[in-house]
N, CA, C and O atoms as a Tripos MOL2 file, in Angstrom:
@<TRIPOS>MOLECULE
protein
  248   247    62     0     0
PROTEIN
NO_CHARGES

@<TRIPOS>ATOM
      1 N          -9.9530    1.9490   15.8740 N.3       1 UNK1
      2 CA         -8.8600    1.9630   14.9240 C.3       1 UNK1
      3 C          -8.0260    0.6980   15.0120 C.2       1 UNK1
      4 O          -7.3970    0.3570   14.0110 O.2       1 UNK1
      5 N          -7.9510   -0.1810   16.3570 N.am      2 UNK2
      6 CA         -7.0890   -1.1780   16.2380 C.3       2 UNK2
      7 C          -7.2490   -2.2660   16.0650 C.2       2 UNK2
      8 O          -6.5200   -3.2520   15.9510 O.2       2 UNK2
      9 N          -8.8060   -1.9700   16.0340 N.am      3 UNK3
     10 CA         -9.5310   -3.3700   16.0330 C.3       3 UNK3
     11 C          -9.9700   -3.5270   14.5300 C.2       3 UNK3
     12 O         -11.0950   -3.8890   14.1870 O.2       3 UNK3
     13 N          -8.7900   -3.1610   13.5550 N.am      4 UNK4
     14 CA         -8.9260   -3.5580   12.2630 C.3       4 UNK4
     15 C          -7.9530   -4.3480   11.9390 C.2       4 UNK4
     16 O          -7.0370   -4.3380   12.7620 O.2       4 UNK4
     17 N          -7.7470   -5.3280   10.6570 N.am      5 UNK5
     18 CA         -7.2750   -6.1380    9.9680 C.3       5 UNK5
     19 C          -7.2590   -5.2340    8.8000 C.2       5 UNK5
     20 O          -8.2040   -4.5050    8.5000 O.2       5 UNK5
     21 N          -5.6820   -5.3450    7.8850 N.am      6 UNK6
     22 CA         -4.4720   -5.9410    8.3850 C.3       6 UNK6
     23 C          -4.0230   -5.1550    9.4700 C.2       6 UNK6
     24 O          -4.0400   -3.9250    9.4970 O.2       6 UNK6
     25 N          -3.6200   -5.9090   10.3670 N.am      7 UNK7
     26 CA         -2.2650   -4.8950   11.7050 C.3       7 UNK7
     27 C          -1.2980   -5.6090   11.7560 C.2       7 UNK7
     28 O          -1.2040   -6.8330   11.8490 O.2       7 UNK7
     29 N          -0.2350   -4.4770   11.6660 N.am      8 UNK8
     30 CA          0.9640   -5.2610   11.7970 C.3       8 UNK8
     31 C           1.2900   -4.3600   12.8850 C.2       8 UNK8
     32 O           1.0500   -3.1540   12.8430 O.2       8 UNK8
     33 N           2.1150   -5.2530   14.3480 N.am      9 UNK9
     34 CA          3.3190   -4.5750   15.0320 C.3       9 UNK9
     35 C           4.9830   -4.8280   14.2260 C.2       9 UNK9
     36 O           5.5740   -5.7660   13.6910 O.2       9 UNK9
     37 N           5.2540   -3.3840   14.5310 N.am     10 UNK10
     38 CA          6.7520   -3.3620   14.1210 C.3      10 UNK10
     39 C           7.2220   -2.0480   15.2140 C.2      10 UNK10
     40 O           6.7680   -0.9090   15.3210 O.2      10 UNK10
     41 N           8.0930   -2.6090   15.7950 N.am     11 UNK11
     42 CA          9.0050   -1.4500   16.4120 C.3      11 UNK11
     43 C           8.0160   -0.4640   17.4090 C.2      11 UNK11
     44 O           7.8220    0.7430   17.2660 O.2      11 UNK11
     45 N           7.5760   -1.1710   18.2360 N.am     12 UNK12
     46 CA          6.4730   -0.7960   19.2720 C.3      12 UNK12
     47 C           5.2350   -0.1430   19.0040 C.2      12 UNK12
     48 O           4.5060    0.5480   19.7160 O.2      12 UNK12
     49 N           5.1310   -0.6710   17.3250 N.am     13 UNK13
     50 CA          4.0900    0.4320   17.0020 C.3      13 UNK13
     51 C           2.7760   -0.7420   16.6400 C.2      13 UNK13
     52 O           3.1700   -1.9060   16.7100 O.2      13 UNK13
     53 N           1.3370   -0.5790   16.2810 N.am     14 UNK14
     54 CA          0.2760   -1.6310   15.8750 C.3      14 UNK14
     55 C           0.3130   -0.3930   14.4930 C.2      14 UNK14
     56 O           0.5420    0.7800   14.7900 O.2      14 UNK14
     57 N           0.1390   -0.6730   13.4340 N.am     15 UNK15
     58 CA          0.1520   -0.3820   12.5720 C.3      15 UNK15
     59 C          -1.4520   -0.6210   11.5850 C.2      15 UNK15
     60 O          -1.7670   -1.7830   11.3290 O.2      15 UNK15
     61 N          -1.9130   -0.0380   11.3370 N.am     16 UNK16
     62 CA         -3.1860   -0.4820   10.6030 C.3      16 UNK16
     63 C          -3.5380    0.3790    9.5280 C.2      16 UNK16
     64 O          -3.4480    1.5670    9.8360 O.2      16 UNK16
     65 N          -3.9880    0.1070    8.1170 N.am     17 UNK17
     66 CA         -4.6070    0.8020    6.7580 C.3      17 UNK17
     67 C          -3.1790    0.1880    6.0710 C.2      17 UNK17
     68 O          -2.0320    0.5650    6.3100 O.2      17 UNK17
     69 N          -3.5310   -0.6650    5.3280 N.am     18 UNK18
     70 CA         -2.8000   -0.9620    3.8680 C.3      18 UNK18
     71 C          -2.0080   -0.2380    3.4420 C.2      18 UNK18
     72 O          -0.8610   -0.6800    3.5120 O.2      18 UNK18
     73 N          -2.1390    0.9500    2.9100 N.am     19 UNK19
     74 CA         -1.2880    1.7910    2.4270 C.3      19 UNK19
     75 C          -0.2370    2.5340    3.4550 C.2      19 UNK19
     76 O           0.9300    2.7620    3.1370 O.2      19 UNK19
     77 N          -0.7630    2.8510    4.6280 N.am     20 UNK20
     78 CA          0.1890    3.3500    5.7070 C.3      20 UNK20
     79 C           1.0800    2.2080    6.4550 C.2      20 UNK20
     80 O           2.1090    2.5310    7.0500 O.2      20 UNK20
     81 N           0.5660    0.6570    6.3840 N.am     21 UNK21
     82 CA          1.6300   -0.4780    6.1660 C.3      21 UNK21
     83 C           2.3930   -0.6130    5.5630 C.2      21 UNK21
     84 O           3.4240   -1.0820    6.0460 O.2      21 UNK21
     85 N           2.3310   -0.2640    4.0680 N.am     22 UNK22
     86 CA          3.4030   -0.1150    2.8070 C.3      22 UNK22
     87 C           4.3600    0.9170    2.7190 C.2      22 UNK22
     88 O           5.5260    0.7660    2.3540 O.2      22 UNK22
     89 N           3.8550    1.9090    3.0460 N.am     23 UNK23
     90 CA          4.2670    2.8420    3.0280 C.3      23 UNK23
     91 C           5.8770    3.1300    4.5180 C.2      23 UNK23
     92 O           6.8830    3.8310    4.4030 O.2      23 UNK23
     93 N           5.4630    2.3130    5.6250 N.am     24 UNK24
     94 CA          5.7090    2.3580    6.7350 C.3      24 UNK24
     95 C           7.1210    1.1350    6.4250 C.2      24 UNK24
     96 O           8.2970    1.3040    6.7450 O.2      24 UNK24
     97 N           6.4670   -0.1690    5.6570 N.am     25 UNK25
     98 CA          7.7760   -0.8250    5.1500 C.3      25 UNK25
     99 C           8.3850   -0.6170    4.1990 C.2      25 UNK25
    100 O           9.5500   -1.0150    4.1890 O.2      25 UNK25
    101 N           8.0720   -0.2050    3.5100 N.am     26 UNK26
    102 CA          9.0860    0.8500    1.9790 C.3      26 UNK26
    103 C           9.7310    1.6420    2.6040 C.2      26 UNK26
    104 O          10.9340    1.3850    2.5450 O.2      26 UNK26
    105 N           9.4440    2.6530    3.2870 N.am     27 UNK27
    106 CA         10.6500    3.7270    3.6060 C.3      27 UNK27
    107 C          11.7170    2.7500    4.9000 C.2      27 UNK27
    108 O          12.9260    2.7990    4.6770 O.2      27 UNK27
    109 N          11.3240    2.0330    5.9950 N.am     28 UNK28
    110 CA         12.2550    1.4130    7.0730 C.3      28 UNK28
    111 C          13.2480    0.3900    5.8190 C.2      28 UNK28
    112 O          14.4710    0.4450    5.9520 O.2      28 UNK28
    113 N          12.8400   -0.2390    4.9930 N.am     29 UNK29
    114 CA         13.4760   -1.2060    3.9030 C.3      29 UNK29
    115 C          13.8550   -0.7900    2.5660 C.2      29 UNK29
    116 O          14.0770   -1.4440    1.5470 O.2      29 UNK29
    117 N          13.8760    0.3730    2.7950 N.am     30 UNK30
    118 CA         14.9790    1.1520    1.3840 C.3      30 UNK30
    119 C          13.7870    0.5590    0.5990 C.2      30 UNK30
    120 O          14.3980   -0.5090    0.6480 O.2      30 UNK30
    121 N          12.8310    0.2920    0.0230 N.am     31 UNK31
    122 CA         11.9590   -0.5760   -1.1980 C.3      31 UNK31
    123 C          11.5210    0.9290   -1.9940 C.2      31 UNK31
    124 O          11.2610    0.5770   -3.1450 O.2      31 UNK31
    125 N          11.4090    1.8040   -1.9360 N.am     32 UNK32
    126 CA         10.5140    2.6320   -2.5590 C.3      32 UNK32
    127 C          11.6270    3.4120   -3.7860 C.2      32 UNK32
    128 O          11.6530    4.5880   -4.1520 O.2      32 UNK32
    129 N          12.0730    2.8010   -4.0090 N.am     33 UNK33
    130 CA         12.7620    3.1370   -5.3110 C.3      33 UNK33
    131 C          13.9550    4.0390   -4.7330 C.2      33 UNK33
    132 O          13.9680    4.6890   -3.6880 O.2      33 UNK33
    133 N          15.2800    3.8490   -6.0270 N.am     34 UNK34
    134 CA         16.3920    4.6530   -5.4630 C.3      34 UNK34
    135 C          16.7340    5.9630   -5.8070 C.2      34 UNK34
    136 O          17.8310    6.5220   -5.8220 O.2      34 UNK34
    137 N          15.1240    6.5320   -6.2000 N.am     35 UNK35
    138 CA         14.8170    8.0840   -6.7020 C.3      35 UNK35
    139 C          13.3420    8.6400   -7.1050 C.2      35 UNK35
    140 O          12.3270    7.9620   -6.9420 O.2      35 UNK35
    141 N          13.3420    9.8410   -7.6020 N.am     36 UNK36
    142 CA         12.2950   10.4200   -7.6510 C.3      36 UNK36
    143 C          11.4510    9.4400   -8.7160 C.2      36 UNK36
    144 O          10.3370    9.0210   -8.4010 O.2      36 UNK36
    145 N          12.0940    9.0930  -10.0550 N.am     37 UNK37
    146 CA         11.4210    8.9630  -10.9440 C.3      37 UNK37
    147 C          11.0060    7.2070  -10.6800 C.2      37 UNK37
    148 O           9.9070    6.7650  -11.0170 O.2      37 UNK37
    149 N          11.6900    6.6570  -10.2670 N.am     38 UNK38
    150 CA         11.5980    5.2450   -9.5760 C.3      38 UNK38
    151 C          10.1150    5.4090   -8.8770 C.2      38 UNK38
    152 O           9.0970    4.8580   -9.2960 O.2      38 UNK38
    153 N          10.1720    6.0570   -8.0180 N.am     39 UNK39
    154 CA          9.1960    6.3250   -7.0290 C.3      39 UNK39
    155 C           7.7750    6.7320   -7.5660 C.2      39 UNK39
    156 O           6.7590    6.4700   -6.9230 O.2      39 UNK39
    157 N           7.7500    7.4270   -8.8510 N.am     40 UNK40
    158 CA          6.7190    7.9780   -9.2350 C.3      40 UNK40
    159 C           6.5590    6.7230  -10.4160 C.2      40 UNK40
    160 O           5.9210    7.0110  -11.4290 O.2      40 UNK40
    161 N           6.9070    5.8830  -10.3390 N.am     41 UNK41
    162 CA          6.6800    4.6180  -11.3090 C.3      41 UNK41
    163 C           5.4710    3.5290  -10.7600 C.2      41 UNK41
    164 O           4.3880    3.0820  -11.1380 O.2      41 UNK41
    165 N           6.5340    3.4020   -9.4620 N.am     42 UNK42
    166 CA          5.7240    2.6610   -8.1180 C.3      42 UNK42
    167 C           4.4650    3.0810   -7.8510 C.2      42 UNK42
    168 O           3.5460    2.3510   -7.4800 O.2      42 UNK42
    169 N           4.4010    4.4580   -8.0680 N.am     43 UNK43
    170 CA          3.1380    4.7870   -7.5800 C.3      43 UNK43
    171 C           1.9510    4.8140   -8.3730 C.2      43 UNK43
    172 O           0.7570    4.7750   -8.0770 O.2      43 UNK43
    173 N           2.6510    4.9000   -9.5920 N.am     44 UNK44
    174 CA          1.1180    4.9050  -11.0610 C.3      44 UNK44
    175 C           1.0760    3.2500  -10.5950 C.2      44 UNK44
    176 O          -0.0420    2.8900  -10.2250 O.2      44 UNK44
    177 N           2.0340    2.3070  -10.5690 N.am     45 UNK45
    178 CA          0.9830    0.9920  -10.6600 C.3      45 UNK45
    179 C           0.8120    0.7850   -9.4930 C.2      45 UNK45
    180 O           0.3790   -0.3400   -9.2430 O.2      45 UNK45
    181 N           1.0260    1.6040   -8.4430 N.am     46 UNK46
    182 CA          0.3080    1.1150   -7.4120 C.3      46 UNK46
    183 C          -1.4070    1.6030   -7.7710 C.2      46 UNK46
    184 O          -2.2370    0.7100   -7.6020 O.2      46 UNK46
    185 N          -1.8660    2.8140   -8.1950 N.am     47 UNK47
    186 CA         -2.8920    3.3720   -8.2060 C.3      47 UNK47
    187 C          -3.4940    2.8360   -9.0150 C.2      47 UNK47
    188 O          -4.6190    2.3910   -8.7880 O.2      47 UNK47
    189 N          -2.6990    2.7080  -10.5630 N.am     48 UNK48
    190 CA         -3.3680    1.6950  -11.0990 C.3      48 UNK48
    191 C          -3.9560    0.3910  -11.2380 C.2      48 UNK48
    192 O          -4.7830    0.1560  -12.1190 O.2      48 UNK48
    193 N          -3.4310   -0.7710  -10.1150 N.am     49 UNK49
    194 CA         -4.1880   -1.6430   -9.6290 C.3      49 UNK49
    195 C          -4.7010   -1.1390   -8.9490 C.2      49 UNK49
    196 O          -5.8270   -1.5940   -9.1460 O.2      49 UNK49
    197 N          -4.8220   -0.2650   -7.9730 N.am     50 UNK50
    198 CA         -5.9440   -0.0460   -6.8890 C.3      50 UNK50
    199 C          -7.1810    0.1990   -7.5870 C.2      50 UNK50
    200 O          -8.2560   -0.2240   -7.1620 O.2      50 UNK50
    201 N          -7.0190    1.1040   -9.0130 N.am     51 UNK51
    202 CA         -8.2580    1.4230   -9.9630 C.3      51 UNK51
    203 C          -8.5020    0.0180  -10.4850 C.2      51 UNK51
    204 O          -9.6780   -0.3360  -10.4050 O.2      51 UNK51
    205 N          -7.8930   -0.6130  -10.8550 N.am     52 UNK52
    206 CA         -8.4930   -2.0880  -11.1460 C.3      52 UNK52
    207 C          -9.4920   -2.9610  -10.6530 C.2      52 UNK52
    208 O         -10.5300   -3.4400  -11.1090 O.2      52 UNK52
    209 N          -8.6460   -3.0500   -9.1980 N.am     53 UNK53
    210 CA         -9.6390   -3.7090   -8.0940 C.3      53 UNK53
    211 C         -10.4820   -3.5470   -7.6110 C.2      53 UNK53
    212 O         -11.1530   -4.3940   -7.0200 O.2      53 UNK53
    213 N         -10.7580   -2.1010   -7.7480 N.am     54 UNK54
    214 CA        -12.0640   -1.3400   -7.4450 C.3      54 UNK54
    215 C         -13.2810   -1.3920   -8.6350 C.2      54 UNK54
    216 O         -14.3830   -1.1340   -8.1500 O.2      54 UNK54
    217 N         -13.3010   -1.6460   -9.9540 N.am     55 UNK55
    218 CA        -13.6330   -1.6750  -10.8810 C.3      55 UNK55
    219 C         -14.1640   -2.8540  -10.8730 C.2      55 UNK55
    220 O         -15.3400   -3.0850  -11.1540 O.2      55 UNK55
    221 N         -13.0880   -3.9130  -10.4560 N.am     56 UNK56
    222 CA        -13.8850   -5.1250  -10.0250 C.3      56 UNK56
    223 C         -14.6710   -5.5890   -9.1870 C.2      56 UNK56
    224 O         -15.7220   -6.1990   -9.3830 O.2      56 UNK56
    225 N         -14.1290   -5.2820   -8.1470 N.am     57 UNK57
    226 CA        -15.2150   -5.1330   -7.2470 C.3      57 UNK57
    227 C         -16.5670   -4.3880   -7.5480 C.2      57 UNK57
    228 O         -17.6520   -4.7910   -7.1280 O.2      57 UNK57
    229 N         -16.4300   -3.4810   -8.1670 N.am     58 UNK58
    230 CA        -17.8840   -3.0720   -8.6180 C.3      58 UNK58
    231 C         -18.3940   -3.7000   -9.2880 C.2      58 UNK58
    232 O         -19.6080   -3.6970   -9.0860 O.2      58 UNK58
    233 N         -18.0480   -4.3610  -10.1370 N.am     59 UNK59
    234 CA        -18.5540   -5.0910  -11.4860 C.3      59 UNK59
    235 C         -17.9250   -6.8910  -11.2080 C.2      59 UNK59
    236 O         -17.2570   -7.4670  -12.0670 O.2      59 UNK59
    237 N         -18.0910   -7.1690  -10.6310 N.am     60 UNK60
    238 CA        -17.4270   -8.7430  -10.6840 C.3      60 UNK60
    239 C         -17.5940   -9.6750  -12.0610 C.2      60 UNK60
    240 O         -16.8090  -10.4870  -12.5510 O.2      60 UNK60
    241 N         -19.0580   -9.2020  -12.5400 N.am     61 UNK61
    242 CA        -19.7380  -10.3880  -13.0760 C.3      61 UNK61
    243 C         -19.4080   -9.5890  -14.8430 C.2      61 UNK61
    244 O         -20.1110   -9.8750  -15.8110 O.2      61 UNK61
    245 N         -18.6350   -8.9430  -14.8900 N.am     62 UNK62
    246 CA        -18.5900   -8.4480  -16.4960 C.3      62 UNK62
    247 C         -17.8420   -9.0510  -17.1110 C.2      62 UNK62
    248 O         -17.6910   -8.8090  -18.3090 O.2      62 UNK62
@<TRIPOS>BOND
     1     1     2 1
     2     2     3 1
     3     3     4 2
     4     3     5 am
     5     5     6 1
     6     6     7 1
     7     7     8 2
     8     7     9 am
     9     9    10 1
    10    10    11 1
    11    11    12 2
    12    11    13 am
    13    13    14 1
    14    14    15 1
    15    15    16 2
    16    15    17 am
    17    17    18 1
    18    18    19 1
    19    19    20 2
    20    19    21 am
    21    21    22 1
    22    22    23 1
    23    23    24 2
    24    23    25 am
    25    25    26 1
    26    26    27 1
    27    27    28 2
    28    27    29 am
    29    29    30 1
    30    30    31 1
    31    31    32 2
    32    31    33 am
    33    33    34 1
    34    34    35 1
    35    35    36 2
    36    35    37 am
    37    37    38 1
    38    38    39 1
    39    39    40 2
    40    39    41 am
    41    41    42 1
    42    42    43 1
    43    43    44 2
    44    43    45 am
    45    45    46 1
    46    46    47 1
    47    47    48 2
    48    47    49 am
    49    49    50 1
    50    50    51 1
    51    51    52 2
    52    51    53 am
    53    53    54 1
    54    54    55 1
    55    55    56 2
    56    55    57 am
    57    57    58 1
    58    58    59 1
    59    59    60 2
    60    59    61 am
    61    61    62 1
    62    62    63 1
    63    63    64 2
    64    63    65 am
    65    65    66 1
    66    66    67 1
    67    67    68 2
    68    67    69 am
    69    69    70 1
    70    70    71 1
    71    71    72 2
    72    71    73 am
    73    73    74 1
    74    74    75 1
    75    75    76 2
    76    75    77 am
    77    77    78 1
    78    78    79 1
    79    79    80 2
    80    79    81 am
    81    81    82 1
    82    82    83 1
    83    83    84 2
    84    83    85 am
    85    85    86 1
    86    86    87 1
    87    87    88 2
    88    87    89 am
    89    89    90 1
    90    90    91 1
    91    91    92 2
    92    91    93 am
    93    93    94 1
    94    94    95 1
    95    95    96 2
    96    95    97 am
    97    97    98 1
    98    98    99 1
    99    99   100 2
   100    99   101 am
   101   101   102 1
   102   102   103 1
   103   103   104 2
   104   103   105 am
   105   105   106 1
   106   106   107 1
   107   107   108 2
   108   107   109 am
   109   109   110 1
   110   110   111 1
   111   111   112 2
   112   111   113 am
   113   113   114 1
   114   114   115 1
   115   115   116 2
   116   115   117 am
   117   117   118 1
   118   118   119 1
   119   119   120 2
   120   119   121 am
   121   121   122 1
   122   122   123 1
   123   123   124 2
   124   123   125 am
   125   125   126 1
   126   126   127 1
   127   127   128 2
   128   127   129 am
   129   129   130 1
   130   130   131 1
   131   131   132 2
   132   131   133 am
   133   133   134 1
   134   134   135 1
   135   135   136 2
   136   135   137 am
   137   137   138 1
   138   138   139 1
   139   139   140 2
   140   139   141 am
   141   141   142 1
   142   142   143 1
   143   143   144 2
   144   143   145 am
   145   145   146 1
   146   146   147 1
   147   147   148 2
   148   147   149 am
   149   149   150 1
   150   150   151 1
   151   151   152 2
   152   151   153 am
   153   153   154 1
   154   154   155 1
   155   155   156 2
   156   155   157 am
   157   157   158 1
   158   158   159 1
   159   159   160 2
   160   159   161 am
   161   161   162 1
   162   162   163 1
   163   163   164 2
   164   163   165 am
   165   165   166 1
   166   166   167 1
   167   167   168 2
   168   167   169 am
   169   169   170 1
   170   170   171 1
   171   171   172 2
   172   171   173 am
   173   173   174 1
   174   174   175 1
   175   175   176 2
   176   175   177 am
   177   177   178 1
   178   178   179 1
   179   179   180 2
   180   179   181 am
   181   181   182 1
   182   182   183 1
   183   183   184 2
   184   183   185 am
   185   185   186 1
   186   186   187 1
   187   187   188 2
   188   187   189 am
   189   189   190 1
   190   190   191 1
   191   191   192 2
   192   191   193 am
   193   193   194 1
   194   194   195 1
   195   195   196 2
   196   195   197 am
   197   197   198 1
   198   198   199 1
   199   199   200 2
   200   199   201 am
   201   201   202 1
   202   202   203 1
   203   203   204 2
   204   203   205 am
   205   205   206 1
   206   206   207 1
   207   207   208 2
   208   207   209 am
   209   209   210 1
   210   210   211 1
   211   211   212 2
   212   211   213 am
   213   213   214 1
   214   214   215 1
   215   215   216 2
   216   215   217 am
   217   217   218 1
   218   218   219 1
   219   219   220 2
   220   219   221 am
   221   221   222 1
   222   222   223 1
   223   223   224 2
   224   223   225 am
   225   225   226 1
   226   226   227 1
   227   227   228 2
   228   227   229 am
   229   229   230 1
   230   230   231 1
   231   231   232 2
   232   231   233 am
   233   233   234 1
   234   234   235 1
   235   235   236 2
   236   235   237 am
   237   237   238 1
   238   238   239 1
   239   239   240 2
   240   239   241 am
   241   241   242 1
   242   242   243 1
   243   243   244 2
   244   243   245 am
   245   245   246 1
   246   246   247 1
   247   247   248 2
@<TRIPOS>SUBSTRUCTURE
     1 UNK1         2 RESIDUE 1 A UNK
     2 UNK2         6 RESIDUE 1 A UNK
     3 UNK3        10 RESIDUE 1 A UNK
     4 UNK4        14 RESIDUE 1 A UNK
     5 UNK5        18 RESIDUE 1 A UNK
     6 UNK6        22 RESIDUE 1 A UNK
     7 UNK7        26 RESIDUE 1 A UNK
     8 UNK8        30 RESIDUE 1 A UNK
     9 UNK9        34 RESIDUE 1 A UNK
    10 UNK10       38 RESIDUE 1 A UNK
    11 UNK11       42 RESIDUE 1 A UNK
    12 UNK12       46 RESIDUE 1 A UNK
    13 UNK13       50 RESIDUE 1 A UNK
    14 UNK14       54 RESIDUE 1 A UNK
    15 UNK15       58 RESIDUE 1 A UNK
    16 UNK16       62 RESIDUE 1 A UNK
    17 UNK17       66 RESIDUE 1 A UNK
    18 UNK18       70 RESIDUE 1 A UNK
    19 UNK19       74 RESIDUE 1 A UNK
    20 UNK20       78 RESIDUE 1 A UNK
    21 UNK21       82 RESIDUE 1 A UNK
    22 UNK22       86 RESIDUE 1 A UNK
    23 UNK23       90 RESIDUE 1 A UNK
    24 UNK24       94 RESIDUE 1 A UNK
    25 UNK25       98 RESIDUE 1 A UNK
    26 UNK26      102 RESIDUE 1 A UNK
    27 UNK27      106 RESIDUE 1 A UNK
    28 UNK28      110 RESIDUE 1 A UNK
    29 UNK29      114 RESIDUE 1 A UNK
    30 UNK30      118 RESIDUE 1 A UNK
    31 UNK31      122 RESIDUE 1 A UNK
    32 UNK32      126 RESIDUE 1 A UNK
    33 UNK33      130 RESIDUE 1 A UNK
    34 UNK34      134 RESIDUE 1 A UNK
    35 UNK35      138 RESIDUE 1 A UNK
    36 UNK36      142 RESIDUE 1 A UNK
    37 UNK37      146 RESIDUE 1 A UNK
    38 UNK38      150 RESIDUE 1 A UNK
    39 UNK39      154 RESIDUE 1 A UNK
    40 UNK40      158 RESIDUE 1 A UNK
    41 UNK41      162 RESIDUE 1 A UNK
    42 UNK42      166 RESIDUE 1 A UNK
    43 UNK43      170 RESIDUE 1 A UNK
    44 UNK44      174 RESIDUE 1 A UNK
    45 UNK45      178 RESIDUE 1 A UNK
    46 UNK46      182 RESIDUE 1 A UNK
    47 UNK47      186 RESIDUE 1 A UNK
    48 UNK48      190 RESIDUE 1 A UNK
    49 UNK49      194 RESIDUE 1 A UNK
    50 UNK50      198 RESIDUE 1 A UNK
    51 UNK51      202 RESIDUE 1 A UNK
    52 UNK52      206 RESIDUE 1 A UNK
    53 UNK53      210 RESIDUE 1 A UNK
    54 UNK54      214 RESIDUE 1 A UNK
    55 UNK55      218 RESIDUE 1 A UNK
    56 UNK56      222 RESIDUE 1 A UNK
    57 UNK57      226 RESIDUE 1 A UNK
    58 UNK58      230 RESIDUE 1 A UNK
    59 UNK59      234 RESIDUE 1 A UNK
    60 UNK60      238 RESIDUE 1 A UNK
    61 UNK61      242 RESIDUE 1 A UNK
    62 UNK62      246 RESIDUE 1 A UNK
């Protein structure tokens, strides 16, 4: 598990998976919006690039 990239240490912790990084600095840094509906904004385009990039990655050459 630790011997992955990205890792971040913060606050005695090694931190590793992208989303549990983001997730881990959004809530310590107030970032995740200043409410429910904020929050559920963040999260369609988060998913929605993630569906992007994955699409590409499948298909590079289209």
């Amino acid at each position: 598990m630790f011997e992955q990239v990205p890792m971040v240490e913060m606050d005695g912790m090694k931190l590793v998976q992208s989303k549990a990084i983001m997730n881990y600095i959004s809530a310590k840094y107030n970032l995740y919006g200043k409410d429910l509906k904020e929050r559920v904004m963040i999260d369609m385009y988060a998913e929605g690039l993630r569906d992007l990039m994955e699409m590409i990655m499948k298909h590079p050459f289209l």
